[in-house]
VOPAGU-2260 file (C-alpha; in pm, 1 decimal, decimal comma):
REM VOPAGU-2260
SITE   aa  ch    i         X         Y         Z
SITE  UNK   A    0    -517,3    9782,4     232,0
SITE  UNK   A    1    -248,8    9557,1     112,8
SITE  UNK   A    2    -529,5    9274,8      68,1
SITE  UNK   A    3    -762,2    9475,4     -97,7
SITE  UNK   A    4    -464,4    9570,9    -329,9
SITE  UNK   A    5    -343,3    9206,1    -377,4
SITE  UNK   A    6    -711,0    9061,9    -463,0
SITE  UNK   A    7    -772,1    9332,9    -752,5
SITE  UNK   A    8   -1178,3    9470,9    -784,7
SITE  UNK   A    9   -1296,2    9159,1    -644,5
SITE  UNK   A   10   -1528,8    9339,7    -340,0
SITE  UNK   A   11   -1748,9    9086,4     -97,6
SITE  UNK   A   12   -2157,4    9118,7    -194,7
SITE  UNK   A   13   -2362,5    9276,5     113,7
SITE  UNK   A   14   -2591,9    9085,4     273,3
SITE  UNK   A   15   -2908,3    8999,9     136,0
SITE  UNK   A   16   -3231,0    9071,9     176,0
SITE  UNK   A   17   -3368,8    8752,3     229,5
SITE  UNK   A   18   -3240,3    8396,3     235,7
SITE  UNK   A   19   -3205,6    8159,0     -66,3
SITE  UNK   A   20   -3239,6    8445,6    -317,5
SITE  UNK   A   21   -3122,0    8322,2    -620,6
SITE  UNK   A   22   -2962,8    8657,8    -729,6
SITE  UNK   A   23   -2804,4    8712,5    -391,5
SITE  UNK   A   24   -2652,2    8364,2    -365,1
SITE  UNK   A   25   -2497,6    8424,9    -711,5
SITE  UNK   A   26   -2319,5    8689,5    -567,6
SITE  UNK   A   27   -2187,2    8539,2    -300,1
SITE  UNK   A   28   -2075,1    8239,6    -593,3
SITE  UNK   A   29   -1925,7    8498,2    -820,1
SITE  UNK   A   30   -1681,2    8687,4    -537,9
SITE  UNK   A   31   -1609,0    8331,0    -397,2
SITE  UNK   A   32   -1432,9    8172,8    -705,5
SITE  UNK   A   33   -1360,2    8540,0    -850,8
SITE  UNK   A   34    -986,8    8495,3   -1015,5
SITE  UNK   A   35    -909,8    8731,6    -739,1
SITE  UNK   A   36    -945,7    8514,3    -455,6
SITE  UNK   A   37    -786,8    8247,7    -742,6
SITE  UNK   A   38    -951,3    7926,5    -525,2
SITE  UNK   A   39    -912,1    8003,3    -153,9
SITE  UNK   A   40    -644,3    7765,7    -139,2
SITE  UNK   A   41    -517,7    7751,8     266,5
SITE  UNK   A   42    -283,5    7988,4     337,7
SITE  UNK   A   43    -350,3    8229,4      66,9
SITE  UNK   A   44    -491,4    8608,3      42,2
SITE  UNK   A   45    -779,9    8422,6    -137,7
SITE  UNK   A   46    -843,2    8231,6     192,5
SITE  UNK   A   47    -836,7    8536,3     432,1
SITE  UNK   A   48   -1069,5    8729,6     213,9
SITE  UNK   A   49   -1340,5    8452,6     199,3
SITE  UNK   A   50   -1277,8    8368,4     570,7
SITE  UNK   A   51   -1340,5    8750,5     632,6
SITE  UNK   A   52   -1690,2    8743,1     392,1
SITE  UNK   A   53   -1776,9    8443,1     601,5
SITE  UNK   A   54   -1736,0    8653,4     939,1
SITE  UNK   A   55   -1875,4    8968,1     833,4
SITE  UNK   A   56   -2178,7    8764,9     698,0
SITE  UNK   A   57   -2226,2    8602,3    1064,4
SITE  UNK   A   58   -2205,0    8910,7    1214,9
SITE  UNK   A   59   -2426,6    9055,5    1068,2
SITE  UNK   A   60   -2687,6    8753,3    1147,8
SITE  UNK   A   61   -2583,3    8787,1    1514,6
SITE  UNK   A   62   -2445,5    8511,4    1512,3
SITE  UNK   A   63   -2274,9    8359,6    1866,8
SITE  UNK   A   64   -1887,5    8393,7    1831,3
SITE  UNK   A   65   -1710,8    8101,6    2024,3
SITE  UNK   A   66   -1630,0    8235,1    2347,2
SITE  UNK   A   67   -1246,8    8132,8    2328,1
SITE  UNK   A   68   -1149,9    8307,3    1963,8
SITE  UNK   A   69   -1245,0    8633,1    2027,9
SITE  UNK   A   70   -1402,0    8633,9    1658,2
SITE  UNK   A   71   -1517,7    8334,3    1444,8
SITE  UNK   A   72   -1218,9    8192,0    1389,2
SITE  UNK   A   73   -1055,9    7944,5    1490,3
SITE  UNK   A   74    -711,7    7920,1    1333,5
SITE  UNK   A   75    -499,3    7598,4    1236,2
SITE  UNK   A   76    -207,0    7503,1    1072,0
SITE  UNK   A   77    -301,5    7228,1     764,8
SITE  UNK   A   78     -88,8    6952,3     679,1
SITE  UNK   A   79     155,6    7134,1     423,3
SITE  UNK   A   80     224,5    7424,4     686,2
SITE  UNK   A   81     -21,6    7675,1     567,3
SITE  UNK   A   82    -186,6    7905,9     856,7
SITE  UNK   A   83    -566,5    7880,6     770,4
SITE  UNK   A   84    -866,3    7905,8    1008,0
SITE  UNK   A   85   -1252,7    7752,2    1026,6
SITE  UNK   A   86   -1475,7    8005,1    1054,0
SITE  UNK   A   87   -1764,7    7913,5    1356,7
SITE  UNK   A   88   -2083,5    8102,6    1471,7
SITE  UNK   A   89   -2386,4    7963,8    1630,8
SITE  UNK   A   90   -2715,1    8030,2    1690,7
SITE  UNK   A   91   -2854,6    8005,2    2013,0
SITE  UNK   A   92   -3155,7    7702,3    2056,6
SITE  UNK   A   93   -3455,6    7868,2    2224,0
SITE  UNK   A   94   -3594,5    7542,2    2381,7
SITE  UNK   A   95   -3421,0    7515,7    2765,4
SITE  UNK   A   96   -3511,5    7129,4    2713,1
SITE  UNK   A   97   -3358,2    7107,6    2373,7
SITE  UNK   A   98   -3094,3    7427,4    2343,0
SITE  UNK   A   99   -2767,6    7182,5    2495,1
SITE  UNK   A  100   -2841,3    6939,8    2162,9
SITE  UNK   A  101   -2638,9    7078,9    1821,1
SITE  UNK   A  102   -2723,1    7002,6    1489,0
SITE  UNK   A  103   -2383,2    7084,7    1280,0
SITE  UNK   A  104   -2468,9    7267,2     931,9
SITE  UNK   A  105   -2133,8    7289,5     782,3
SITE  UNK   A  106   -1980,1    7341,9     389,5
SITE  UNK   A  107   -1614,6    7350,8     317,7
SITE  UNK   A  108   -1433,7    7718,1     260,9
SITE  UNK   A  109   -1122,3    7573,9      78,9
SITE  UNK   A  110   -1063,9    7469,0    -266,9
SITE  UNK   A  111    -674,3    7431,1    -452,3
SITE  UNK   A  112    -617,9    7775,9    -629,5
SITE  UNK   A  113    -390,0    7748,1    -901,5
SITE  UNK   A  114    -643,5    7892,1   -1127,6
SITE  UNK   A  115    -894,4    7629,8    -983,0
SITE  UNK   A  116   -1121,6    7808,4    -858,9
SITE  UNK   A  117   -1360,6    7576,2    -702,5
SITE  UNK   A  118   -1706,4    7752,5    -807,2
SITE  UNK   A  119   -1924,5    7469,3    -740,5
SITE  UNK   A  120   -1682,6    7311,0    -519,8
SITE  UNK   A  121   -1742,0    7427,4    -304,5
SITE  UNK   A  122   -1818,7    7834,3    -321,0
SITE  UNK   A  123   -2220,6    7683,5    -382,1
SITE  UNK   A  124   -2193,5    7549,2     -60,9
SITE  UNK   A  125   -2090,1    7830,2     156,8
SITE  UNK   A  126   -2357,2    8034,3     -34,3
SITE  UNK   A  127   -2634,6    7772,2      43,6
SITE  UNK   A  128   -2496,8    7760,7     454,2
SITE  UNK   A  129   -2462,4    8148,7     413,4
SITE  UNK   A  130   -2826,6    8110,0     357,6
SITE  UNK   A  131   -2979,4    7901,0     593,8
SITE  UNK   A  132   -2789,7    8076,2     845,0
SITE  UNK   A  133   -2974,6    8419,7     761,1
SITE  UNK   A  134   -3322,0    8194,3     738,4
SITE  UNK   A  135   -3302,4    8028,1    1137,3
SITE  UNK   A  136   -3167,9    8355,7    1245,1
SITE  UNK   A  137   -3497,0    8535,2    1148,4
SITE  UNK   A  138   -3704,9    8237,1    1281,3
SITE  UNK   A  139   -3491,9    8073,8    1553,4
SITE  UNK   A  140   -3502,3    7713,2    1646,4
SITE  UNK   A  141   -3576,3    7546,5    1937,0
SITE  UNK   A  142   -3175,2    7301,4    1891,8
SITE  UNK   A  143   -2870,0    7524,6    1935,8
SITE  UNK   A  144   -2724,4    7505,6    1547,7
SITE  UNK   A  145   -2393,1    7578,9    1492,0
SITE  UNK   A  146   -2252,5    7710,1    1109,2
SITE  UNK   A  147   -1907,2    7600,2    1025,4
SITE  UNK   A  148   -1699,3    7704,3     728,6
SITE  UNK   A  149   -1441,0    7457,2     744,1
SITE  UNK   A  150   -1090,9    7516,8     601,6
SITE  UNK   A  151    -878,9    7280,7     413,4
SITE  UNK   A  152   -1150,5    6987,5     370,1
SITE  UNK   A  153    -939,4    6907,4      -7,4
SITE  UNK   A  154    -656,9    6749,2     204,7
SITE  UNK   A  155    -865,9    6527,2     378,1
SITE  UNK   A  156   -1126,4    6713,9     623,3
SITE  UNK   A  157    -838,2    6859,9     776,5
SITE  UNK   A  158   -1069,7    7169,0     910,3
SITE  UNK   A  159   -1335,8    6963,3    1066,3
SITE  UNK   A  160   -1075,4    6728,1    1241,2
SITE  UNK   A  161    -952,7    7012,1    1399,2
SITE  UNK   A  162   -1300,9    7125,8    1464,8
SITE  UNK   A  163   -1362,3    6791,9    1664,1
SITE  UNK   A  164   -1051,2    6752,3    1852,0
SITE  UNK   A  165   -1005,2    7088,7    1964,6
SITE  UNK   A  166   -1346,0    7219,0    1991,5
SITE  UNK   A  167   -1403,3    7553,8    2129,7
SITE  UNK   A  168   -1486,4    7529,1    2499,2
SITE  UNK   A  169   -1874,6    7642,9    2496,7
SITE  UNK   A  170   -1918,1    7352,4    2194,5
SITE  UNK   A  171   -1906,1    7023,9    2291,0
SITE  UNK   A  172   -1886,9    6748,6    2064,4
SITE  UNK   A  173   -2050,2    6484,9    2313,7
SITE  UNK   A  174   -2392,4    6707,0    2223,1
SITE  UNK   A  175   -2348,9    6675,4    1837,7
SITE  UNK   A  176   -2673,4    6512,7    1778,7
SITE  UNK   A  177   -2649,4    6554,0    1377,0
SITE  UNK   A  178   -2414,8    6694,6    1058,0
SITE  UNK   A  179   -2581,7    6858,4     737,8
SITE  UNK   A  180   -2296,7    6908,9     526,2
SITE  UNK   A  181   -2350,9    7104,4     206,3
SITE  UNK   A  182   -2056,7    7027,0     -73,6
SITE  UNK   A  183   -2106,0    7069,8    -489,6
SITE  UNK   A  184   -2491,8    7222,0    -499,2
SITE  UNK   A  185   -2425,6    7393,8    -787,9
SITE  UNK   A  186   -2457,1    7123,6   -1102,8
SITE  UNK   A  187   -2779,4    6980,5   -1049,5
SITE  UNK   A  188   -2796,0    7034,4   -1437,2
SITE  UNK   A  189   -2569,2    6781,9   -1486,4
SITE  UNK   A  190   -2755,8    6482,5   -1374,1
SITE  UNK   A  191   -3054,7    6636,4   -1300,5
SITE  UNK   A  192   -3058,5    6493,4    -877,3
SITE  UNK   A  193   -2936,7    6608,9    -564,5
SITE  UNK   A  194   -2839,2    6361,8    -344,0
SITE  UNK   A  195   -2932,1    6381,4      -7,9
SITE  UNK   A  196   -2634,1    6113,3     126,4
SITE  UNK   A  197   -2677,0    5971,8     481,9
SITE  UNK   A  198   -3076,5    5912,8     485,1
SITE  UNK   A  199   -3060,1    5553,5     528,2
SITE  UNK   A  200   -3411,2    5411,1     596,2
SITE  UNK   A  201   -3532,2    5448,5     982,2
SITE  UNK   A  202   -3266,3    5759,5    1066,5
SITE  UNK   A  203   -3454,0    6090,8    1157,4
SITE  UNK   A  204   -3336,0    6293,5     891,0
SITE  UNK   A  205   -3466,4    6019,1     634,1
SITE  UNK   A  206   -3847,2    6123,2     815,9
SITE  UNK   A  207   -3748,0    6453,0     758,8
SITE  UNK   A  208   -3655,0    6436,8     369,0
SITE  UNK   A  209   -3975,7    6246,0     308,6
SITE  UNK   A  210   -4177,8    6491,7     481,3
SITE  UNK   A  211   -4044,7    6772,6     251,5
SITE  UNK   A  212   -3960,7    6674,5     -61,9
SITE  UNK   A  213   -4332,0    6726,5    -202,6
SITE  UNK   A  214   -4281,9    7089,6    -138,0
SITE  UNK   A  215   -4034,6    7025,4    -369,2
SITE  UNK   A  216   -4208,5    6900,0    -718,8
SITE  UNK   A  217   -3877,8    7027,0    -940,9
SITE  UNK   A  218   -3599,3    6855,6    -742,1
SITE  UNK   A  219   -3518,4    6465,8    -793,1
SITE  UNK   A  220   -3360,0    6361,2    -435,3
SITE  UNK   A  221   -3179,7    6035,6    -406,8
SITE  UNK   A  222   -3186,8    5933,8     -29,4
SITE  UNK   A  223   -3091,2    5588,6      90,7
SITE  UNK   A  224   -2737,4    5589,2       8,6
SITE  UNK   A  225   -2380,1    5657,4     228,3
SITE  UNK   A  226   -2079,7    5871,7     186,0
SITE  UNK   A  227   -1804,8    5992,9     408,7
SITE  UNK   A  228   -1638,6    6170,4     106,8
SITE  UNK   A  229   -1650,5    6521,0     269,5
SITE  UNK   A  230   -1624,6    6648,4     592,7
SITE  UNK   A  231   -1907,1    6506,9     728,8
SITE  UNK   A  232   -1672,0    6205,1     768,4
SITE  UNK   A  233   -1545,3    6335,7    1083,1
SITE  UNK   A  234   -1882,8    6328,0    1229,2
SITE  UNK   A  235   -2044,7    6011,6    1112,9
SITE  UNK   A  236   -1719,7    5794,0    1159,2
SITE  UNK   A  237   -1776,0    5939,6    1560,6
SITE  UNK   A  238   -2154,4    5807,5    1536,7
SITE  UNK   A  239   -2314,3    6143,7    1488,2
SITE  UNK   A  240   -2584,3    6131,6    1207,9
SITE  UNK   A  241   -2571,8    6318,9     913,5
SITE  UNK   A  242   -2675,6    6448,7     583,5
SITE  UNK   A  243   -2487,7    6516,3     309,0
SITE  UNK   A  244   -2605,1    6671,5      -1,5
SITE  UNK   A  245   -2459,3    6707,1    -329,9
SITE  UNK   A  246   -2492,1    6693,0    -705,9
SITE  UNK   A  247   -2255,7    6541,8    -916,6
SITE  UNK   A  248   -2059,6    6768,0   -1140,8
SITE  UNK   A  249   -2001,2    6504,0   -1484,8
SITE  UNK   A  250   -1736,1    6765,9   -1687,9
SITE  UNK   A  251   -1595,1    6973,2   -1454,4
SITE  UNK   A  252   -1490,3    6847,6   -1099,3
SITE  UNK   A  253   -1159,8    6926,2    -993,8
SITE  UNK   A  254   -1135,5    7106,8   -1304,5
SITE  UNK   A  255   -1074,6    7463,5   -1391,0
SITE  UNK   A  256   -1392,0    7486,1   -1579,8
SITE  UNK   A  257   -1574,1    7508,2   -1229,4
SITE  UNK   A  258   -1641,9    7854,1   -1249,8
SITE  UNK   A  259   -1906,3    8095,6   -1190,7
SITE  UNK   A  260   -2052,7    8049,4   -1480,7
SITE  UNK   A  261   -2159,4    7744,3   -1527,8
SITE  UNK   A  262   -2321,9    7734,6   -1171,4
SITE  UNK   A  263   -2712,5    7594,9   -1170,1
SITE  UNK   A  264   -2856,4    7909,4   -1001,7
SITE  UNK   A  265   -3213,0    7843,6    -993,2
SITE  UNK   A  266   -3182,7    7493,9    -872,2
SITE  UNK   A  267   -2874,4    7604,5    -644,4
SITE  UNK   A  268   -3110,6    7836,3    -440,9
SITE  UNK   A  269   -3397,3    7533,7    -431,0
SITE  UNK   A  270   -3097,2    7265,7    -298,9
SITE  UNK   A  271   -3053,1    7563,1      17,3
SITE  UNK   A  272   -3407,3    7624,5      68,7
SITE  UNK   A  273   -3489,8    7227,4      41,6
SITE  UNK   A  274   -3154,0    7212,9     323,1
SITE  UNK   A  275   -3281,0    7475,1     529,1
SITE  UNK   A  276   -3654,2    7286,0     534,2
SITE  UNK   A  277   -3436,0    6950,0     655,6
SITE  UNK   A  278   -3211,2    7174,5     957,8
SITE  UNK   A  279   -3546,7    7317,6    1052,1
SITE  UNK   A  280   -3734,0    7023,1    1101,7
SITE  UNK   A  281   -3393,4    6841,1    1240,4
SITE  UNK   A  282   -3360,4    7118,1    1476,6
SITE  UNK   A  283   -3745,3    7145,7    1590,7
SITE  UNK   A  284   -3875,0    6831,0    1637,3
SITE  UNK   A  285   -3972,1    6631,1    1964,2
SITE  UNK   A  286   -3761,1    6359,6    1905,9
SITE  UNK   A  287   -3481,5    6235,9    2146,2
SITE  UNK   A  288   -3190,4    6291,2    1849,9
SITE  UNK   A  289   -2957,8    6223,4    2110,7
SITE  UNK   A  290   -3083,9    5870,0    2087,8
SITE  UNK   A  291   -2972,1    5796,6    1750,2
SITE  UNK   A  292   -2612,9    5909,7    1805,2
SITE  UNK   A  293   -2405,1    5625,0    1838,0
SITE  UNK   A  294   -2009,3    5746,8    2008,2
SITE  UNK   A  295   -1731,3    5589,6    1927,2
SITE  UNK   A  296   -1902,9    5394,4    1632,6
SITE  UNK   A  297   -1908,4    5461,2    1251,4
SITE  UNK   A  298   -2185,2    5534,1    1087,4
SITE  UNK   A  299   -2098,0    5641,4     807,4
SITE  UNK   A  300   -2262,0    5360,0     584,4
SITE  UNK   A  301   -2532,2    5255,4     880,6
């Protein structure tokens, strides 16, 4: 009750209907970087609430709950003190022969509060994972995939670190076979191309991008070039693949301009459904993945 009272009318948006509906994703934009939860910096009421939309939402998908939490959480103490938590669920691969691999979809909860309010950075990225989470649990998919909301990723992937080095005990990192990290979908407007980061030419997931993308007339994706600017870091500097995708935001990153807003909707819920497309064929096909994961070596710009 004292939550509720301390975050104002702000109230979480039920679960949707079906996946990457623009409307629905909105929703989940809007109560994210409300000035209620005032940028879900760690530590803060704003944090707990979105942390708590996050759970609910698995839940409700049936998602798995790591065995060790006792919910899907998995608390941590950041840097600066603050008591924060990722928030994990998984879904179950359906392949005996493939089910032990785990492709990683992940998006960062966190952003700096303050009145920042980090609407496309990175609220539009929880909303897209938030949606390809509801999509493979209505179709399933032969790789186990595992959704993580990872907490304080502004101070330097501090969530996903954690995520690594202290996995939970029914998730080991040794079968990460690939990251797609989802961080800033919402401003395609601004330079009119997402990026899809981490296809370098001859990787799996590049196959997989170019096998899609013509279902895709209205999006321009970039593919071919590296990052480890987001919390896929802590997986491709281990040697697990990835895919990162993002649009730049030209006026307003790190600003407190990112707000609802100004969010690219329509092109927001086409950057999920495109994502989804990539972690379905990633977690489908025939291919050894395990092969292309390379331990102890960064890959990062490979």
């Amino acid at each position: 009750m004292l939550l509720l009272l301390a975050l104002g009318c702000a109230t979480p948006p039920e679960s949707p209907d079906a996946p990457y509906d623009e409307t629905a994703m909105m929703a989940d934009v809007t109560y994210l970087a409300s000035p209620e939860l005032d940028g879900r910096a760690p530590g803060s009421a704003g944090d707990s609430s979105a942390r708590a939309m996050v759970s609910e939402r698995f839940a409700a998908l049936g998602l798995i709950e790591p065995e060790e939490f006792g919910d899907y959480e998995q608390p941590f103490t950041d840097a600066q003190g603050n008591e924060t938590a990722n928030v994990i669920g998984y879904l179950p691969g359906t392949d005996d022969a493939l089910a032990s691999d785990l492709v990683v979809v992940s998006a960062h909860l966190d952003h700096f509060g303050d009145g920042l309010l980090g609407a496309n950075d990175n609220a539009s990225g929880v909303s897209g994972l938030l949606s390809i989470a509801q999509a493979l649990a209505e179709q399933g998919a032969a790789r186990t995939v595992v959704f993580a909301a990872f907490g304080a990723e502004e101070s330097g992937f501090e969530g996903s670190n954690h995520f690594y080095t202290d996995p939970p005990s029914d998730l080991d990192p040794a079968d990460f076979v690939y990251n797609v990290n989802l961080d800033m979908i919402g401003s395609y407007d601004s330079t009119s191309t997402v990026f899809a980061l981490g296809t370098m030419s001859g990787t799996p997931a590049r196959a997989a991008v170019d096998e899609i993308t013509a279902e895709y007339p209205h999006l321009d994706v970039g593919v071919g070039e590296a990052s480890d600017e987001s919390d896929n870091f802590e997986f491709c500097s281990r040697g697990v693949p990835y895919v990162f995708m993002w649009t730049e935001d030209l006026d307003c990153y790190h600003e407190t301009c990112d707000t609802a807003d100004r969010i690219d909707s329509e092109n927001m819920a086409l950057i999920a459904k495109f994502t989804g497309d990539l972690v379905t064929v990633l977690a489908d096909t025939s291919d050894d993945l395990r092969a292309g994961v390379q331990a102890g070596t960064d890959v990062c710009g490979m």
